[in-house]
Each structure stands twice: as structure tokens, then as C-alpha cells.
N, C-alpha and C positions, 0 to 999 in steps of 0.2 A: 504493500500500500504506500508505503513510505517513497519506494521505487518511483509509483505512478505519479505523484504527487509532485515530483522534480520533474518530469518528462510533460506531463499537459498545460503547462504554462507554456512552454518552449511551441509546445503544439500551435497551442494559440496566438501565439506572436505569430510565429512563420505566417499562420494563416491570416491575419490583418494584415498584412504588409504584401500580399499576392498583387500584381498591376490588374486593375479591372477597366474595364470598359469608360469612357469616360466623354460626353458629348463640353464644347465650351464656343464660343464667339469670338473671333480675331476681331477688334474694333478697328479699322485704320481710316488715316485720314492723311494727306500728301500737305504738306508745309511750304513754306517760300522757298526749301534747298530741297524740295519734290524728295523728301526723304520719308518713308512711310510709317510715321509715327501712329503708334496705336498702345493697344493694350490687351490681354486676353481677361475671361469673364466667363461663369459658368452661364449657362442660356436662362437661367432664372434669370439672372440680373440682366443678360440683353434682350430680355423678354419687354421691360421696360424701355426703348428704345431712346437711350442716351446715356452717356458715361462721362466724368466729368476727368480734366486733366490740367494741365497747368500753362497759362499762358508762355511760360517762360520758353515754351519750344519755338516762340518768334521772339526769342530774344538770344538764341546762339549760332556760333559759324558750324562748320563741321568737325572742327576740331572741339569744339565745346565752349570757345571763348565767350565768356557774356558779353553782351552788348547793348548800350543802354536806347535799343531802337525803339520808335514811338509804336504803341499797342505792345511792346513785349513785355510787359511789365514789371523790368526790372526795378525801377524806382517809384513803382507802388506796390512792394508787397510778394509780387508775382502770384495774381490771385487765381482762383479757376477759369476755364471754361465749361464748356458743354460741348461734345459731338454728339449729334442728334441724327436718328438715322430710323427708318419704316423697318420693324421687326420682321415683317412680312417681306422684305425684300433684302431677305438677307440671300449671298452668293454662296455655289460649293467653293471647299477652299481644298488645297491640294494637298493640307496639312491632315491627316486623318483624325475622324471623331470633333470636327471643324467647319465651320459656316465663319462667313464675310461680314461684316456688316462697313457700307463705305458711308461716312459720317458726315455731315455740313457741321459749323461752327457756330453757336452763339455763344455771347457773353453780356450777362445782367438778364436773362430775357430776350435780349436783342438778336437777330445775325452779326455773328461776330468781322466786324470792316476788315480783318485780315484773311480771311478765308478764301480761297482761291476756287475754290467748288461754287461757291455763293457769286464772285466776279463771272464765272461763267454762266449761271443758272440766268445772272442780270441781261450779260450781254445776249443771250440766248432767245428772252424774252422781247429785250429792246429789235431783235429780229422778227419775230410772232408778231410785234405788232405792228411789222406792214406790210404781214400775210407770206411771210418765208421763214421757212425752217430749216438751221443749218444743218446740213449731212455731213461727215467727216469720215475722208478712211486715213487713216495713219502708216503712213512705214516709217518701220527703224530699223538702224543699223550698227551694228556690235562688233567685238571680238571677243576670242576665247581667249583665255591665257590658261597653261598648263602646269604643275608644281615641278622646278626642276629638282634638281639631285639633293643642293643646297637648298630649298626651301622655297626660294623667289621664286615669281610668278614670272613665266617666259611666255610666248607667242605657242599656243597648239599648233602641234604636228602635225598639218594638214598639207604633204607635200603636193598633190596633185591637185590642191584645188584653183579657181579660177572664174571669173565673176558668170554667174550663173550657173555654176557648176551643183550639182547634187550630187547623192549614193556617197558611198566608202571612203571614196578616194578626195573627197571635200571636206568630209566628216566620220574618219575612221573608228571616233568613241559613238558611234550613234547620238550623238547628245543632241542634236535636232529631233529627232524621231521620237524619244523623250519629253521634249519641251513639248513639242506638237500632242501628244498622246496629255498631256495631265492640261494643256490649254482645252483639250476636246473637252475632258472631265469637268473640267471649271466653267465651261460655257462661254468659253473667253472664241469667239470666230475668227478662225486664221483664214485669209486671202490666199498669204502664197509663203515659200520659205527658199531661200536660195544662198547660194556663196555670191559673195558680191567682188568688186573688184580687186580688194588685195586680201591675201589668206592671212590669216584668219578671219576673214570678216564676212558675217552674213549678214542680208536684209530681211527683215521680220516685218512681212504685214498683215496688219488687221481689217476683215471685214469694214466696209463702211459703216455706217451707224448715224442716229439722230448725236449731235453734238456730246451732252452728255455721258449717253452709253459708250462712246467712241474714248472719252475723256478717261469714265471708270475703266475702262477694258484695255486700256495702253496704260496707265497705272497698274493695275494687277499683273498683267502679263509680264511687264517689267518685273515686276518686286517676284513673281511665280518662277519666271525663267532664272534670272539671277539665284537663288534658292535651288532649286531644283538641282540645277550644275553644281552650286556650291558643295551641295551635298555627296556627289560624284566625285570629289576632289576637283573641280574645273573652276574659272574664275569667269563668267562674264561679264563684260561693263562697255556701258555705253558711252564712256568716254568721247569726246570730240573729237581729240588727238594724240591717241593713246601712244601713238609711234610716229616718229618724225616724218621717216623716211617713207612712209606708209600715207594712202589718203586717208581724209576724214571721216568720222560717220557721224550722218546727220538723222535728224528728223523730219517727217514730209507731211503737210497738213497737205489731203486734196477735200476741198471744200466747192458742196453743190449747194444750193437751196431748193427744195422742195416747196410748190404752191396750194394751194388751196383744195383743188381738182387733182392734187396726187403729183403733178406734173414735175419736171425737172426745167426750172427756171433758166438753166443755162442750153437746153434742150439744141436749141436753132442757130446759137451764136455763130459757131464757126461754119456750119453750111451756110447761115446768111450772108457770111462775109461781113455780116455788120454786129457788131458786138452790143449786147441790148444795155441799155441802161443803167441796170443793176448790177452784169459784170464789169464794165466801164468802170461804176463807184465803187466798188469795192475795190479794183486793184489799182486806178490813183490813190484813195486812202492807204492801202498797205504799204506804197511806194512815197505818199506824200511823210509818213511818220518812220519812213527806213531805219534811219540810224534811230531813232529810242526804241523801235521795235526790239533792236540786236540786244538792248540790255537782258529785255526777259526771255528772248527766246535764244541766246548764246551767253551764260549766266555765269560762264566759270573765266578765267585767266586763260587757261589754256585753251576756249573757245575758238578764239585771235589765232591762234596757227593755224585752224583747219578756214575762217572766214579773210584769204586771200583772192588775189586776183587770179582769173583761170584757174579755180580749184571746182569749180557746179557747185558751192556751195550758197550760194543767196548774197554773197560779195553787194556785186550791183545793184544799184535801185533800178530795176529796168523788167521788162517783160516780154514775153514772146509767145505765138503758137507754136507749140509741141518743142519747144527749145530749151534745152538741158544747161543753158551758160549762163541761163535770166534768176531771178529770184522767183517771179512769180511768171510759171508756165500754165499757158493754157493749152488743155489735151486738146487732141486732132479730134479726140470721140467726141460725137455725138448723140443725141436722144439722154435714154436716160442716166449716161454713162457719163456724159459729160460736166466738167469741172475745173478749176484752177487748182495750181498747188502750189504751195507756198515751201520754198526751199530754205529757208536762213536756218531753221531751229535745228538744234543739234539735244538731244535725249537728257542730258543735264539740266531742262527746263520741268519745269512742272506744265502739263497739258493741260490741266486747268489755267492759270495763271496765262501760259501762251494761245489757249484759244480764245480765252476772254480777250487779249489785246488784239490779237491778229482779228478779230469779230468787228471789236470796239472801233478799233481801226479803219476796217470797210465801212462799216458806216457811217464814220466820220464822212468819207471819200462821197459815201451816195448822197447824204444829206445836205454835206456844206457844196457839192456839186464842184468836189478838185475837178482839176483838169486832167485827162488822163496824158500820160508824154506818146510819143508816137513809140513802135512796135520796136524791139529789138533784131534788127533784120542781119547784124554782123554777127561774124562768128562767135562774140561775148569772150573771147580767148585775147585774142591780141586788139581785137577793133571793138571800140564798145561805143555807144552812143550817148553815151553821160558819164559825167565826171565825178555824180554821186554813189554815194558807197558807205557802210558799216565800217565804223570807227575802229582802230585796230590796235586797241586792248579796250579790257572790260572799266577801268577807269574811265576813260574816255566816253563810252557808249552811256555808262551812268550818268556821266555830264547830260549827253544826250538828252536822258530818257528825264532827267531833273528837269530842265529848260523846256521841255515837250509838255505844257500843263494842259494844253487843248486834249491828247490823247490820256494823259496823267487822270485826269476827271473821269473821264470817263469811263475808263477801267475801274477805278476807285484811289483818292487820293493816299487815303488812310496804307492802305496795301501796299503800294507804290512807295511813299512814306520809308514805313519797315523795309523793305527789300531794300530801296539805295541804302540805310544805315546797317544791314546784316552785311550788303556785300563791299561796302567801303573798307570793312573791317576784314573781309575775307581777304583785297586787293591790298590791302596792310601788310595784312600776314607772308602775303606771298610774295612779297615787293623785294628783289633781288634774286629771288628763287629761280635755279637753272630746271628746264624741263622735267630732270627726272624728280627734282623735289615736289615740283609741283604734281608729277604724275603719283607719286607717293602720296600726297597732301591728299587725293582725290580715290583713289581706285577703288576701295573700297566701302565709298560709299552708291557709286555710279557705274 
């Protein structure tokens, strides 16, 4: 008796402490440095739909430095917020025994002025109300890095690959086929997947979508993809300019608007030969706010290497049909296929934040009636037809995007605000910093 007496205690531990089955909520919510801050929560509590957290995540760099930026509230206290979010509309998540929930910001009661999901939802609406609704498909574009021998992070082994290249020989760990398979799972709509023009690098694009959906769904897949490899031992990041000697990878907004009767507003442009009204204003406005555009949607220091001249990167304030050298291309397609895209943003932006201005922007263009400039008809490589252009470092574009208070408003001042004082400090930080520091500074979180 005495025997048992020693051994069924032992019993009973072991048996409390077995892993059970276990359901919980990932809260996230993408910040000024599109970093996917959240929180997990058993589903009792995101039953409730809001979780409260600290404003002070718009008061650091990514190194953690405080900063005393206006709404971060470092010198009140750093009091809550609220992410608020439809329980009913929570996502799968790729994390098992796991659902999504993507959150908007208040604070006091209010929508909270720095929230980037909220800039969008505005600009989105200010669209709706004269009968267009933004469409958005996104591509982006990555590299892999692989763990060498010593530990750092090198360029994956992908000798045979080659832009548009697929199978094996582009991607010999499968880790596209991966990404792909837990994107199906999550509900996340992939377009297309390819090796792009220098290896390691592919382009990732997503399904079109109503603004919004396009917004949440290149958020997750980012933060899905990156994780998923992580876990593989593999690194991806969508740096700008990961590698010198290597091109850039960017971000591609292609934007249609949808009318009333279903229709695609851009439908007729380029078989009419006459560009209608609403394309016209949207892309003088994108091209009339060029340079502060580059602040939010080229966000890091090392942005400026990949936004040169003759790089396809959105350099130019200029435009073209089906022309790869412009900023803002207009496809050959048309019907309902038809659209602009907007070239400059490179994946270090939050897509909220950069489709609220690239929005905000166009309709600066249709309302205030810019002038559109005439077409880019030179090869945009050595012969270009303006001498306008993205400032070239991210200091400078901040100057920019400060001075730009017609665009500044309308996006949201308050937001706008925070971001120049977050990245003034970041531009601090990095000031003297040779490439690879800055690629250190950065990879890890992008």
C-alpha cells in the first residue's frame, strides 16, 4: 500500500501535463513599419471581438528605439488601444488549432488616426462615393536566403533558375509548392508563382480583389510565406535591395475600378485610343504627388538602391501603355481585365498605408482635374521624357512627402505625422551605415 501510495501521484502528474488539443485566435494588425503586431487569445476572449494593446507600437523603429512621435504615446503615459475586429470573420491560419482575426484600430472610443487599415477603409469609401470601386491585384517579389555552414544567411541554391523559370531546377527545396499548398489552406488566392529575373528571386501574385480583401490577403501571405520557410530552415524577405549586384524586388499595385452595373470602368480605354476621364485623373494625381508618394511606398534607406534610373522600378514620374520603364503602366488588356499599375512600391510598405495614398492620390488627380503629361513613348532607359523623378534616399522623399500637405490630408495628417517622426529616426540610425549594415538592420524583419 505504502508502494502505491509513492507511484499514483507520479501517475497523476504525468497525466496533467499530456499536450491536449487546444483551439486560440492570432489577433494581428500591420503598423507604420507593416510589421505584424498582434497577440494570441483563447477564442473565449476573441469571441468578444477586440483586444486591447499599447499604443506605444507607433512609437518604435525596428530596432526598438523609442520615439517621441505624435499619437505614439510616449509622453502620455503610452496608454491602450483597441483592435476591433467581426468574430464572424475571423480567417484559417496556417498555424494549427488557429483562426485570424485582422483588426482596425480605435483609441478612446474613436478610430484610432494612426491606423493604416482605417486610411484605407476612408480612401476606399471616398471612391464608392462617385460610384467606383477599387479592384487591386498585387505582385511581389522576394528572395530566398539559405543557412550557410557558419550560420549566415546566403542567396538559395537555385543554380538553374531564371526569370520565369519553374519545377526543380528554380526551386530545388520545393518551398514554393509549400507556400502555395498552406496559401490554398488559408484562403489566401494565388494568381501565379514564378522565378523572376535574378535567382533567387520569385514573383508572388495574388488574385485580384475588392481593395480591402487584396490589402488583408498580401498582409497574411507575406507574414504566412515568410513563417512557413522560416520554419524549413529558409529565410525569405522582401527586401528592396537585398543584393547589390542583383535587381530589385518590388511591389505592383494593378488597380481597376468596378461601376455600378458590374462593369470595369477602364473597360474601353485603350481600344478607344482615348483614355476616359477617370483613368486620365487618377494617373496625373499619382504622377502629380511622385516624389511624396516614394516616402510610403519605398519606406526603408535601402529602398534608394533599387529606385534608380533604368532599373523598371517607378524611378520616373511618367506613364505608358503596356511599358515596363514608366511608373504607372497601362495594360494592353482590355474589357474586364483591364487596368493600371503602379510600379514604385517595393514590399517594405504596408498595403494599407500604400493603397490609401496611391487611392488618395488618384483622386486628388480626378477631382482637382491635374493635367495628365503626355504618354511615355521613349524607351524610359536612356531617353525619358521628364526630368521628374523619386528622390534618392529616404530622407529626402520625407522632405517630400512633409511639404506635400494637399496629399498629406488626405491620406490622414495625424498618420502621416507618426510615420515622418518613426522614420526620421530610422534615417538617424542608419546614417553612415555601409549596405551590409543596413541589410542587417533590416532582414529580419522584411
Amino acid at each position: 500500500m505504502n508502494r502505491m501510495s509513492k507511484i499514483e501521484p507520479q501517475q497523476v502528474r504525468a497525466e496533467s501535463f499530456e499536450p491536449k488539443a487546444f483551439e486560440r485566435c492570432r489577433i494581428l494588425f500591420a503598423d507604420q513599419l507593416n510589421l505584424a503586431r498582434g497577440k494570441y487569445v483563447p477564442m473565449s476572449e476573441a469571441a468578444k471581438g477586440h483586444a486591447r494593446m499599447c499604443v506605444g507600437t507607433f512609437a518604435v523603429t525596428y530596432d526598438k528605439a523609442l520615439v517621441a512621435a505624435p499619437g505614439g504615446g510616449l509622453l502620455t503615459g503610452l496608454p491602450d488601444m483597441e483592435v476591433t475586429f467581426d468574430p464572424a470573420e475571423m480567417r484559417p491560419s496556417w498555424e494549427a488549432n488557429t483562426q485570424i482575426a485582422l483588426g482596425a484600430l480605435r483609441f478612446k472610443g474613436e478610430p484610432f488616426a494612426l491606423c493604416g487599415r482605417s486610411a484605407l477603409a476612408r480612401a476606399i469609401e471616398a471612391w464608392r462615393a462617385r460610384g467606383l470601386d477599387p479592384m487591386v491585384g498585387i505582385e511581389m517579389e522576394a528572395y530566398v536566403f539559405q543557412r550557410a555552414p557558419d550560420g549566415s544567411w546566403v542567396p538559395y541554391d537555385t543554380p538553374g533558375g531564371f526569370v520565369y523559370g519553374t519545377g526543380p531546377f528554380a526551386d530545388p527545396a520545393g518551398l514554393i509548392e509549400e507556400v502555395w499548398a498552406t496559401a490554398a489552406a488559408c484562403g489566401i488566392p494565388i494568381e501565379s508563382i514564378n522565378a523572376e529575373f535574378d535567382a533567387p528571386q520569385f514573383e508572388l501574385t495574388l488574385r485580384y480583389a475588392d481593395a480591402m480583401k487584396a490589402a488583408d490577403d498580401a498582409f497574411l501571405f507575406r507574414q504566412m510565406a515568410r513563417e512557413v520557410l522560416y520554419k524549413r530552415g529558409y529565410l525569405l524577405s522582401f527586401l528592396p535591395k537585398p543584393f547589390a549586384e542583383k535587381s530589385g524586388s518590388g511591389l505592383h499595385f494593378n488597380l481597376s475600378f468596378t461601376q455600378a452595373d458590374g462593369s470595369n470602368a477602364f473597360a474601353n480605354d485603350v481600344a478607344s485610343g482615348t483614355l476616359s476621364p477617370t483613368m486620365q485623373g487618377a494617373i496625373a494625381g499619382m504622377l502629380q504627388h511622385h516624389e511624396a508618394l516614394s516616402a510610403i511606398m519605398a519606406p526603408l534607406t535601402q529602398s534608394y538602391a533599387r529606385l534608380q534610373p533604368a532599373s523598371l522600378s517607378g524611378y520616373w514620374a511618367n506613364w505608358g501603355i503596356d511599358h515596363r520603364s514608366v511608373t504607372v503602366r497601362v495594360s494592353a488588356e482590355t474589357g474586364p481585365a483591364a487596368r493600371i499599375e503602379h510600379r514604385m512600391a517595393d514590399c517594405a510598405a504596408s498595403p494599407y498605408f500604400a493603397m490609401a495614398a496611391m487611392l488618395q492620390a488618384g483622386l486628388l488627380g480626378l477631382d482637382n482635374g491635374y493635367e495628365l503629361p503626355p504618354e511615355e513613348v521613349n524607351d524610359g532607359l536612356e531617353t525619358i521624357s521628364t526630368d521628374r523623378h523619386t528622390p534618392h534616399d529616404l530622407g529626402a522623399a520625407l522632405d517630400a512627402l512633409e511639404a506635400d500637405t494637399v496629399l498629406s490630408g488626405a491620406i490622414g495628417q495625424d498618420l502621416v505625422d507618426n510615420f515622418i517622426a518613426i522614420k526620421r529616426e530610422e534615417v538617424r540610425i542608419l546614417e553612415g551605415k555601409s549596405a551590409e549594415e543596413q541589410l542587417a538592420y533590416y532582414l529580419h524583419y522584411i
